[in-house]
N, C-alpha and C positions, 0 to 999 in steps of 0.2 A: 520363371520369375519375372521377366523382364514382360513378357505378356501383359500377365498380370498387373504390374503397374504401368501400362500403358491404360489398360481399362480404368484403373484407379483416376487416373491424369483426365482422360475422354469423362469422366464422369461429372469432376468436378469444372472442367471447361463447359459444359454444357449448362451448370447450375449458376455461370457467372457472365457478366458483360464484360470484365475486365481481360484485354485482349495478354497474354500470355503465351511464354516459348518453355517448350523441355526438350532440350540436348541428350540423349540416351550415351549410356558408353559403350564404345564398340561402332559408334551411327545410327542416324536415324536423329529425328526431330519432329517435336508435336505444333502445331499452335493452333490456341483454343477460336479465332478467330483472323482475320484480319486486318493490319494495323502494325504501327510498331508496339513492340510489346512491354507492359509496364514492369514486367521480371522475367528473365530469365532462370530458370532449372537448370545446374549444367550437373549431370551423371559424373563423374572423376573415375567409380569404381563398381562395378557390380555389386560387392558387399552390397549397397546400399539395397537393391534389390530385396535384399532378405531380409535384412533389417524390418524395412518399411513391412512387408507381407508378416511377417510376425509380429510386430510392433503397432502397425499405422504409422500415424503421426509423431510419437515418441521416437520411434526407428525412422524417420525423415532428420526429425531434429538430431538426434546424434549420429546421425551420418552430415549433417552440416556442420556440427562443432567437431567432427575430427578430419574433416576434409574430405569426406568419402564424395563429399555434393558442395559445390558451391550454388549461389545464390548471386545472380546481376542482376543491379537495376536495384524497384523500389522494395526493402524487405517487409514495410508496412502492407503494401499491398497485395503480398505472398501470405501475409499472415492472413488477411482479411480473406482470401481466397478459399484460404486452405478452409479456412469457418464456415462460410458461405456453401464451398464445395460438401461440407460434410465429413470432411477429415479430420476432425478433433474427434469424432469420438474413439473413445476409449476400447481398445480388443481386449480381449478374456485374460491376456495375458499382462497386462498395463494393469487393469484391476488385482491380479492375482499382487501385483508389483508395489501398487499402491497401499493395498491391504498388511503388507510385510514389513514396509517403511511405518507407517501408523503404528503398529506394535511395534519395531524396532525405538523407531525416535517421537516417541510421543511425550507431549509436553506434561505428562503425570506427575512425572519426578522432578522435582525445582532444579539437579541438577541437569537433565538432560534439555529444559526449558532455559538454563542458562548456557548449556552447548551449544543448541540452535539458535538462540539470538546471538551467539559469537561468531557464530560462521557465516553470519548476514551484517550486519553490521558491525562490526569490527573488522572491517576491511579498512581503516584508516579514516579521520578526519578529514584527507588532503583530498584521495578519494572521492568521497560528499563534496566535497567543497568545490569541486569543478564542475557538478553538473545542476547541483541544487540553488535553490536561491540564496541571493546574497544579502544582508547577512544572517537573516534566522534560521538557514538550511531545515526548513522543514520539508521531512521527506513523507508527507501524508500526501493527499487529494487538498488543491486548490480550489479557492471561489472564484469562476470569472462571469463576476456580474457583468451587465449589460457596460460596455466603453472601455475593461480593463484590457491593459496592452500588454503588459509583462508579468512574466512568474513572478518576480518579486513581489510587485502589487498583487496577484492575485493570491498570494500565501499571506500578504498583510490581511487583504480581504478577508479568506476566510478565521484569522484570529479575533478578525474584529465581529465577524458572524456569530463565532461559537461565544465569546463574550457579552454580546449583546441576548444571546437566547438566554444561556444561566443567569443573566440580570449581574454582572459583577459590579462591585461597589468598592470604594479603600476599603481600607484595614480587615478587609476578609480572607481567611484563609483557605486557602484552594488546593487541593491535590490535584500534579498533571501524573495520569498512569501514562508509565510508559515514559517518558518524558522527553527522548530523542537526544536531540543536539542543543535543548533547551530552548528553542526560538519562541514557544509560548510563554515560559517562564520570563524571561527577560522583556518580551512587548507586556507582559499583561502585566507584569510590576513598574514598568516605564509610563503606560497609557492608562492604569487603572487604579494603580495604588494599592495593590490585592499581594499579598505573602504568599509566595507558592512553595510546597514539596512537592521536589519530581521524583517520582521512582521507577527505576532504569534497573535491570538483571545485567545490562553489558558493561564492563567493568570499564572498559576502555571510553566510552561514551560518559561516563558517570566522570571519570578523572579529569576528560577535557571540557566537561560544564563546571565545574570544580572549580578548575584553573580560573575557567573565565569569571565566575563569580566572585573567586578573591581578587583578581587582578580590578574587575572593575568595583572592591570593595562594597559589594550587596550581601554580604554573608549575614547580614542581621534581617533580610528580607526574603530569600531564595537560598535552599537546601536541595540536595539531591542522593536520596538513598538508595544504596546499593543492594537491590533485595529483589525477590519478585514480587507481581505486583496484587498477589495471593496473598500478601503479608498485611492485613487490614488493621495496623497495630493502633489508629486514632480517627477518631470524627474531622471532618471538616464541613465548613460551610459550603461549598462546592465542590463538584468531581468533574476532572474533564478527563475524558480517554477518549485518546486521538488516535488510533491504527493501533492499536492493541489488542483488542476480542480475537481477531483473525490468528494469533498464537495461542489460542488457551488448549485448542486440540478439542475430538469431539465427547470425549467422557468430561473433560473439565468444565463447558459451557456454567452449567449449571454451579461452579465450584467459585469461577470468576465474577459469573453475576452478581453471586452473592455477595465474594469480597468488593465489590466497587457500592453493593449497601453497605454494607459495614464503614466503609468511608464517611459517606453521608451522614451528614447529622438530621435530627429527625426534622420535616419538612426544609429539606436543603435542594437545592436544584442541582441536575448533572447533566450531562452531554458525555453521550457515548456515540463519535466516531467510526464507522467499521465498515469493511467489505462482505456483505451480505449476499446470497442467493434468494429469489425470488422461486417456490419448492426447496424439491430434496433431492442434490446432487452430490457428486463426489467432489474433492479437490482434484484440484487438475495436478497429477502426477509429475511433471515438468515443474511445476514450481515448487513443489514438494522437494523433489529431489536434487534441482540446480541451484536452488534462491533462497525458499525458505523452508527448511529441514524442520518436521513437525508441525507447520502450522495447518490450518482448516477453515474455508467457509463455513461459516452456519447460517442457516436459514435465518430469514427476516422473522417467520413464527416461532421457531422455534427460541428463538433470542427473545423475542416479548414475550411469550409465554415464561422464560425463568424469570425474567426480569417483574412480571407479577406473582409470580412464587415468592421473590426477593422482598415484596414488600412496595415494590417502586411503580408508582405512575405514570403510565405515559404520555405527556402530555403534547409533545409535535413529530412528528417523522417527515423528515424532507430525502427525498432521491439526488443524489447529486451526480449520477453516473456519468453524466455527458461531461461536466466538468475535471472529472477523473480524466477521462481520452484527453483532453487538450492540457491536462499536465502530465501526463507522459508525454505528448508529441513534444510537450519541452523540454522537458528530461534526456529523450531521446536525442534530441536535436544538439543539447551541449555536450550528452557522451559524444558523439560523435565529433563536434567540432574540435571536444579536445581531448580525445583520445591517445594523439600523441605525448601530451602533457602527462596522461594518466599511467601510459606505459613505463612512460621514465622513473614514475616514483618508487617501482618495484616489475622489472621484465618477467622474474622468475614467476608473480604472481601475477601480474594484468597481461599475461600471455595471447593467442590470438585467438585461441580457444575462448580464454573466459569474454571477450570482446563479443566474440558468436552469441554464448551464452545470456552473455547482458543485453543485446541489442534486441534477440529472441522476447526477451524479459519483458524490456520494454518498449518493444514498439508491435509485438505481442498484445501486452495487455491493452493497450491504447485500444487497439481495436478490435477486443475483449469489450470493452467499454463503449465504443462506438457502435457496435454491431445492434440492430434494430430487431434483431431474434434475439439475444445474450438474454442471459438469465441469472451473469451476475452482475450487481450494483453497487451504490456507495451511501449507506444512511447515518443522517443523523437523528438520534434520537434522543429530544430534551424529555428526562424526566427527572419525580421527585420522588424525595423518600415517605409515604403518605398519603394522603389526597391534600391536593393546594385549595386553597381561600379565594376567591377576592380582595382580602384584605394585603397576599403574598406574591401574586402572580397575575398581570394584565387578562383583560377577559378578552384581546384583541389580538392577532400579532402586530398593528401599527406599529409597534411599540422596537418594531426592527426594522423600522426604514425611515425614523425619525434622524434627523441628523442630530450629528454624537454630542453628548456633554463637553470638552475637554479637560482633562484631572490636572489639576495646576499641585506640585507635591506641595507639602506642608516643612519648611525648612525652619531649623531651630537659629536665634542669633546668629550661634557662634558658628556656624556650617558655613560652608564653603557656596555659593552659587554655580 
């Protein structure tokens, strides 16, 4: 076995410039190059051996979250290696694995769609709240235009993106699917004058937008129902779903498309958000089974084609992929700083294990997203319910780099400033 992945290692050293070390257990050491090395492989256990040989890549990785292998130095650049090298792809037996999980936990049934979104986000408020931005904790893909310096601005960035493509106006009423930790609900009722419903399946996310919307008394402007977001019970004048397609699963595509028409009122503008593949791949089995239990890429064509099934036009597609990488490198970068902080709130569950896991996650995807072969991305997609006018919708996109109106609210007498 041990052979064997020595060839594996000599393989992908030869695919890379990036100078690299592998420590074997029992003795012995690789390096792909010359140089100090940007990570270390350190062997701990033979297990690993077999793992890896039956698994690939998946049997690296859990042989790293149970200590069978450590990891020194940079794990960004182990990730990127491993891509580069050609060890992502997927053995007969990880498909066989993948295929099993799909039919086990598939988001079909609303409740097993509200299982898996509990076991991903419902890890806690406090959680989020030390690596996301402060304070809209939006945990999608950022905008970093040209001069922005921080996640924060760059998460403001992109609400003010997505708000400017749908045309938001006051007193319009907006569905956010999906809704998160609320950060669009609260800027786009602060900056635009616009009434949002959010709708969230995680029960625990739904209570702590809750809280905050009565404590900061918005409850006559901002709701948030606890439902999935298959549940298309009203029109609105706009739809925004931000990191929600990627959980519908791949029989439902078509099912979800449809209800985010059903939102729309008829010529109403939407934005749909999402992690797309460019072709026809699988999910990657690791995130399926560590992170997000049930969810699915779907193709870019294959999401426009239901989406003109649906009724809906599509009127801009933007690639945001690069921007994706550089919000995970910040993601990444605050787990890490305060990981300490993160352990204290619960040992038995941000164990060191789940720490592997998460960092795999995301510093992992970062360079998922950076990689200049990858073949998944990050779209958005402005469309309408219909075909638009001239009379409804700019004939230019100027109309997104003008600088902003500011929405001054409309205050009664007797109200408070």
């Amino acid at each position: 076995m041990k052979s064997l992945i020595q060839d594996l290692v000599a393989k992908a050293g030869s695919r890379t410039a990036v100078a690299f070390a592998v420590r074997f257990a029992g003795g012995g050491e690789y390096r792909s190059r010359e140089g100090e090395p940007a990570f270390t492989v350190v062997f701990n256990r033979a297990r690993a051996y077999r793992r890896i040989a039956s698994f690939g890549h998946i049997g690296l990785l859990e042989s790293y979250f149970d200590g069978d292998l450590d990891i020194e130095g940079s794990l960004a650049k182990a990730m990127a290696v491993g891509m580069e090298g050609g060890m992502a792809r997927p053995k007969f037996l990880v498909a066989v694995c993948n295929r099993w999980h799909e039919f086990r936990q598939s988001n079909a049934s609303w409740a097993q769609a509200r299982t898996n979104a509990e076991f991903h986000y419902a890890l806690g408020t406090e959680f989020y709240r030390y690596w996301l931005d402060d304070p809209l904790m939006m945990y999608t893909c950022a905008y970093w235009k040209e001069g922005t310096r921080t996640l924060e601005e760059a998460q403001r960035n992109k609400i003010e993106h997505v708000a400017r493509k749908i045309r938001l106006q006051p007193g319009e009423r907006v569905v956010d699917i999906g809704s998160g930790f609320g950060g669009f609900m609260f800027h786009a009722l602060e900056h635009f004058g616009v009434d949002v419903t959010g709708i969230n399946n995680t029960t625990s996310q739904v209570e702590m937008v809750r809280r905050e919307i009565e404590r900061r008394r918005l409850g006559a402007a901002l709701r948030v129902i606890d439902t999935d977001f298959r549940d298309a019970a009203r029109e609105y004048d706009k739809v925004v779903s931000i990191g929600t397609l990627e959980h519908a699963g791949r029989d439902q595509l078509e099912e979800v498309v449809q209800a985010h028409a059903k939102f729309l009122k008829p010529g109403g503008l939407g934005m749909l958000h999402f992690i797309g593949h460019v072709g026809h791949f699988e999910t990657e089995f690791f995130i399926r089974r560590h992170v997000f239990p049930g969810g699915w890429i779907p193709s870019l064509a294959h999401t426009i084609a239901a989406m003109e099934r649906a009724g809906l036009e599509v009127l801009d597609i933007e690639n945001l992929r690069r921007h994706y990488a550089l919000t995970l490198d910040a993601w990444g970068e605050r787990f890490d700083r305060n990981w300490d902080k993160i352990r204290t709130l619960d040992p038995q569950k941000f164990t060191e294990r789940f720490r592997r896991i998460w960092r795999v996650y995301l510093y992992g995807c970062a360079e998922m997203f950076r990689s200049p072969v990858g073949y998944t991305h990050l779209f958005q997609i402005v469309f309408s319910k219909g075909n638009i006018t001239r009379a409804n919708y700019p004939m230019s996109r100027g109309f997104l780099y003008e600088p902003p109106v500011a929405y001054r609210e409309k205050r009664s007498p007797g109200r408070a400033a």
